[in-house]
N, C-alpha and C positions, 0 to 999 in steps of 0.2 A: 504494500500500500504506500501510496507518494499523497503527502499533501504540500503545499505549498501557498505563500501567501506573502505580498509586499502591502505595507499602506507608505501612503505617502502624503506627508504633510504641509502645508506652500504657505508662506507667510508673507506679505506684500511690502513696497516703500525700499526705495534706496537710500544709501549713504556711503561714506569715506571708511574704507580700511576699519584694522583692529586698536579699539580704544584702551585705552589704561582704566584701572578699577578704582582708582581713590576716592569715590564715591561710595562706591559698594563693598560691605564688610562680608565676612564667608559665608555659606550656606548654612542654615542650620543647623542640619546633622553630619556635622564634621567630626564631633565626638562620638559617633555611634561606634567605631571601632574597626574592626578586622571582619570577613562577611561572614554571616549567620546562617548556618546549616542545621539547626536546631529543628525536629520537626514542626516543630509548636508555630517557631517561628515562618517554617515556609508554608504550612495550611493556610494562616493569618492571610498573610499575602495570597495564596491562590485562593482563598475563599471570595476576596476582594476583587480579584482577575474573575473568575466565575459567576458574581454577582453583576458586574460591569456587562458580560456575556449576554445574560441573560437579557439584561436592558435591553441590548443590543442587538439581539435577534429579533427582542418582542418590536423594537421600531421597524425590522425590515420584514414588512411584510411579503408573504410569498403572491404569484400572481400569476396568470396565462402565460405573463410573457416574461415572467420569471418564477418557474414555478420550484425553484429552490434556491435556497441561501447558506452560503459556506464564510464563516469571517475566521479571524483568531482574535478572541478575548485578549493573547499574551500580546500580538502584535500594535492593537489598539491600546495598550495601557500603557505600552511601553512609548508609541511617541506620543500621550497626552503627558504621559510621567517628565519625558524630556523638555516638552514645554513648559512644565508645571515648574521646572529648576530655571524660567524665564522670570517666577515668582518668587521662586524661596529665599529673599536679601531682602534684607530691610535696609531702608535707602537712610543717609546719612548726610545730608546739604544743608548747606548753610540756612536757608530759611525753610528748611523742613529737615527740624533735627531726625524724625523718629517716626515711618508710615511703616506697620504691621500688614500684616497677610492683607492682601489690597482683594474688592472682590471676585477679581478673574480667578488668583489662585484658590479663594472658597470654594469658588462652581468647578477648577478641575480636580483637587482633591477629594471631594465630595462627591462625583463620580465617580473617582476611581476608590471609594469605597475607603479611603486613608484615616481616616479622622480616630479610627480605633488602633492604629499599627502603629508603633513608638518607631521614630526612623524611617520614613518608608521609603526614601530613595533607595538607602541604603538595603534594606528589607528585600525589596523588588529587585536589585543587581545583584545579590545574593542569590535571589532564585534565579535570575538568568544565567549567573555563574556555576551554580548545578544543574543546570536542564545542558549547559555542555557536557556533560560526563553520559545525556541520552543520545537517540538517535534524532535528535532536533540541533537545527543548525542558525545562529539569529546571526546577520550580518547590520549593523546600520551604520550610517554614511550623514555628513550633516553636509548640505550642500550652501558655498556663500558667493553670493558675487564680489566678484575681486575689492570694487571700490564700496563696500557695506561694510559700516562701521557696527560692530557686534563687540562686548565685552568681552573681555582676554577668559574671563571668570564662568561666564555661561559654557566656550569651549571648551575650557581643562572641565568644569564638571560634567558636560556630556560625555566627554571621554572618557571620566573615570568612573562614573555611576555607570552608562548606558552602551560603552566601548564605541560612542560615535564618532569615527576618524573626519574631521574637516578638511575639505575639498574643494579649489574650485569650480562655481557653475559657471561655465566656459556654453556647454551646447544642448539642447537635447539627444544628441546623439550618444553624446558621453554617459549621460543618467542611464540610457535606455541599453546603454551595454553594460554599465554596472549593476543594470533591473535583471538582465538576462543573464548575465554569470550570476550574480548571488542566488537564484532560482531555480540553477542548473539547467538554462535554457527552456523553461517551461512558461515563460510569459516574455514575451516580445514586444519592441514596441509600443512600453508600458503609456508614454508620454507622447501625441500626436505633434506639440510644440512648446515652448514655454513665454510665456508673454514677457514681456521688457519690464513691467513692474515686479517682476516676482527678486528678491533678495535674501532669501533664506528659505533652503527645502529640508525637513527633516524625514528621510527614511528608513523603515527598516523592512526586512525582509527574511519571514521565517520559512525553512522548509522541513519538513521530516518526509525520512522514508525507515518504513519497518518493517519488521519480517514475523511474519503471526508466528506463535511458539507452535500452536497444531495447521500446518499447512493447508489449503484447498488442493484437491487435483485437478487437473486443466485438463485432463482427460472427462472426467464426469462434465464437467461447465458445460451444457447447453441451453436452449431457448426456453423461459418460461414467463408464466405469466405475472407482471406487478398491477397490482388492482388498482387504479387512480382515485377512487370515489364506488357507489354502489350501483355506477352505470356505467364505468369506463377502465378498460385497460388498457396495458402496454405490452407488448413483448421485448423479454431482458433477456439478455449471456446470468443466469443463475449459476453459482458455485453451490456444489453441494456437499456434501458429507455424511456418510449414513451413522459414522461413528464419531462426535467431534464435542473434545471436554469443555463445556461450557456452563456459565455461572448465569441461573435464568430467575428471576425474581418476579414473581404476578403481583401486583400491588394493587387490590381493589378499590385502596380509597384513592389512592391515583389514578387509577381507570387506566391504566396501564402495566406493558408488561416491560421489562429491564435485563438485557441481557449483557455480559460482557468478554469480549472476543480479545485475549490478552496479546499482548508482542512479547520480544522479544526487548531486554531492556529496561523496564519499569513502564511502559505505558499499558493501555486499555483502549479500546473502541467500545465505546459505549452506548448501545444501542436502544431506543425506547419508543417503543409501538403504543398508540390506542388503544384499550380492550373494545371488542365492538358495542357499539350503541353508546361509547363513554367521551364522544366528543372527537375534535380533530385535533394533530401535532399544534396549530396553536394555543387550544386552549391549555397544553401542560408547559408550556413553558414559563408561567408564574408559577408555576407549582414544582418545579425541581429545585430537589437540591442533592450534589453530586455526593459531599460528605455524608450525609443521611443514608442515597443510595448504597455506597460502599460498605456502609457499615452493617447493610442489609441484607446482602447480597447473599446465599449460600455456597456451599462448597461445591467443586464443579461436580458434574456429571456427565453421562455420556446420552447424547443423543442427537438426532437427525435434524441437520441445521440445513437451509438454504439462505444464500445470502447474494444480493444483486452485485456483477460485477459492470462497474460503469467509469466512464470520465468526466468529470462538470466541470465548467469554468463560470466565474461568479466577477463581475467590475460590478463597481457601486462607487457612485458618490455619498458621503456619509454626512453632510451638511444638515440632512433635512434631518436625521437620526437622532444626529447629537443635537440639534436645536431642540429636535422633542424629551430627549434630557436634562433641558436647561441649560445646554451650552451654547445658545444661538449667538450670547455676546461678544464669543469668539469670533464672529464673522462681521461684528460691526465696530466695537470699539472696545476691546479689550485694556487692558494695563499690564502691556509685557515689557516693561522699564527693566526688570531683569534682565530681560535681552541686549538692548539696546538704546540709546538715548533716544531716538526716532521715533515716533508713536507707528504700531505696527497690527494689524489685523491679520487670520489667519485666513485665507483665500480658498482655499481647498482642501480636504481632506480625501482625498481618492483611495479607494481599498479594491484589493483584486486577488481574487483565491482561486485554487483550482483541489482538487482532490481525485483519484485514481485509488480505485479500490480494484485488488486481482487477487491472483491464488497466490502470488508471490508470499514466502515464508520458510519456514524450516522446515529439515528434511521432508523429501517427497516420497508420496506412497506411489507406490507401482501398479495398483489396483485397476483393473478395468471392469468388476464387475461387483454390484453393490448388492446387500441383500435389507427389503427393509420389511423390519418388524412391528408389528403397533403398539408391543409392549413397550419400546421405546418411545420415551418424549420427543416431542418432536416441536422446535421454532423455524419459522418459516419467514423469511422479511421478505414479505410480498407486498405492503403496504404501506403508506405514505411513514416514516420515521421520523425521531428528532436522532442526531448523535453526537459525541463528544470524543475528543481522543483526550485522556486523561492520565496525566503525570502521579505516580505512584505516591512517592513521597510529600509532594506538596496538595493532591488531588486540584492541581491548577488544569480548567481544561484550554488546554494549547492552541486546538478546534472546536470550533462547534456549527450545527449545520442544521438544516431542518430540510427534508430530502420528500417531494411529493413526487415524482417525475424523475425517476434514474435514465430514462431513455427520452430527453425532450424530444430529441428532431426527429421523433418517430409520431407517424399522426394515430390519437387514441383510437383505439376497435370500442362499438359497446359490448356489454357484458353478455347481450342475450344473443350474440353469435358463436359465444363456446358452449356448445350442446353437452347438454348433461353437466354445463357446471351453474354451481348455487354460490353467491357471493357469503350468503349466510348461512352455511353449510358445507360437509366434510364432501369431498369428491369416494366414488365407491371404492376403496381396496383392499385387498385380501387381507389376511391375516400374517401372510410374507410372500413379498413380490420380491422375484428375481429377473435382474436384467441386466443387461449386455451394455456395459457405459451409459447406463441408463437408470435417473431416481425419477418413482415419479412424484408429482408435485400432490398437494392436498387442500388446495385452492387458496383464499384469503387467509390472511395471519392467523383468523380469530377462531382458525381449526387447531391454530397450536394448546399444547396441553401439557403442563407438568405433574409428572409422575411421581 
């Protein structure tokens, strides 16, 4: 599985070169110390990464013509977190001895969940400094125009909280090759131009790629059906498994079911279907909580998984998102004097993800012939999901996604053209079918059943 995702952040106004600080005294938590590995300490912070998620998904709504949404909770927190060190100086001038947290940094700390986390630059580059020891990779880049006067004090801090190397912005060309390497050429082209006003880009760019601990076979992977709705499919490349150890949680008063598909590494794909008649992927998204799941969750077991294998790609502009979070002041008149002496507004927020789920994983079975049971349990993700790819240790989730449509540019079939199948009901089969590279399916999710 590959996920991958850049945001990228544009802040407006020119000016001259790098200024001296004699105005601005250090960042707050300069005394926090050496980085914090502590569990306690990194849930704190991914609870806060997780929370922000959630926001975040509930603003982007899904649609005809976007009928899923993939962001990274870690990537979003991390360049409001680098803006939010535009705020953390109390300013010290002559006719204004002493101005405290001004209100731009209120509204972005307070999004990013901060206000219970003692430290939290410090707190958050700590977890980005253990999430390098997974299979997640974060590059950021601070882009400045040559003649912008920016403080010496905002660049040493982004590069030592956030490791954002400053660069000049010479071309679009140049960003859009440094979008394309940090992404391992999986997004091109990020940037069609950049306008003459823009003076300061801050980007970062996460990708992971992992390897499931129980592998799919790409031999079994054939055509099956994803249900859209209770009048419309698709046909998917399904991965199956007749034997595959999986942690499957039914949660009635969630009205959902929870399963999770581990890697290799400390992460999880975390998977969360509707129970039928309990509502759709939007309405559980105020209602999760990852640390509650986990702790819910039982010990694995064996049985008969299908799982859609697909590619999406997701651009969004996040303007309208964060405005419905109460960051709209960002886009009009902020107070980012941490920055720079220039009064400066943030221009754009662009995010762009992509995700590639496959059989790709650890060692491979050689199997070409399945035999399935019905004594076995059996989860089937044939229908619309929400998911998370979720850091072990911190339970920060890294991704999150809400998945109606694994096959877009495929145009929907209705339902009453698969003869003999019931959206609300089991499809007929033996007590043990055997076939030749061949599982067969057992219609809508809501036939899954734990044993």
């Amino acid at each position: 599985m590959t996920l991958y995702l850049p945001v990228l952040l544009l802040l407006c106004l020119c000016r001259l070169g790098l200024t001296d600080e004699t105005s601005m005294v250090a960042p707050e938590d300069h005394s926090c110390g050496e980085p914090v590995f502590r569990q306690e300490a990194l849930r704190s912070v991914g609870g806060a990464v997780e929370r922000l998620g959630w926001q975040l998904l509930n603003s982007l709504q899904t649609g005809p013509e976007q009928p899923n949404v993939i962001l990274s909770p870690l990537s979003v927190a991390l360049a409001l977190a680098q803006l939010a060190l535009g705020e953390a100086r109390v300013c010290v001038r002559m006719y204004n001895v002493k101005r405290a947290h001004n209100e731009t940094q209120k509204l972005l700390l307070s999004s990013l969940h901060a206000h219970t986390i003692p430290c939290y630059h410090h707190t958050l580059g700590s977890l980005l400094q253990h999430l390098t020891n997974t299979s997640l990779q974060v590059a950021t880049r601070m882009y400045l125009r040559p003649e912008f006067e920016v403080y010496q004090s905002f660049v040493a801090e982004s590069l030592h909280r956030y490791r954002s190397e400053p660069a000049p912005l010479i071309s679009v060309e140049e960003v859009n090759q440094w979008v394309e390497d940090a992404t391992k050429g999986h997004i091109t082209n990020f940037l069609p131009s950049i306008p003459h006003d823009i003076v300061l880009m801050l980007i970062n760019a996460v990708h992971f790629k992992g390897e499931w601990e129980a592998r799919f076979d790409p031999q079994l992977t054939q055509k099956d059906v994803f249900y859209l709705d209770n009048k419309n499919f698709v046909h998917v490349d399904m991965m199956r498994s007749a034997k595959y150890p999986l942690s499957l949680l039914e949660d009635g008063e969630l009205g959902a079911q929870v399963a999770r598909f581990p890697f290799k590494g400390n992460t999880s794909f975390l998977v969360v279907m509707p129970l039928p008649g309990r509502g759709n992927v939007s309405s559980l998204v105020t209602k999760l909580n990852i640390s509650d799941l986990y702790r819910r969750l039982p010990q694995e077991s064996t049985m008969q998984v299908q799982l859609p294998k697909f590619t999406l790609q997701y651009r969004q502009e996040l303007q309208e998102a964060l405005t419905s979070m109460g960051l709209g002041s960002l886009f009009s008149g902020p107070d980012l004097s941490g920055i720079s002496a220039v009064p400066l507004q943030v221009s754009s927020v662009r995010h762009a993800c992509g995700v590639e789920l496959s059989e790709e994983g650890a060692d491979a079975s050689a199997a070409t012939s399945v035999t399935m049971m019905r004594s076995i349990p059996i989860f089937f993700v044939n229908s619309p999901f929400l998911f998370a790819l979720v850091d072990h240790a911190s339970l920060a989730p890294l991704f999150l996604g809400t998945v109606t449509n694994p096959a877009p540019d495929t145009s929907p079939m209705r339902i009453n053209s698969l003869l003999g199948d019931d959206p609300h009901g089991n499809r007929t089969q033996s007590d043990s079918t055997n076939s030749n590279n061949d599982v067969q399916s057992d219609g809508p999710h809501n036939s899954n059943n734990v044993q």
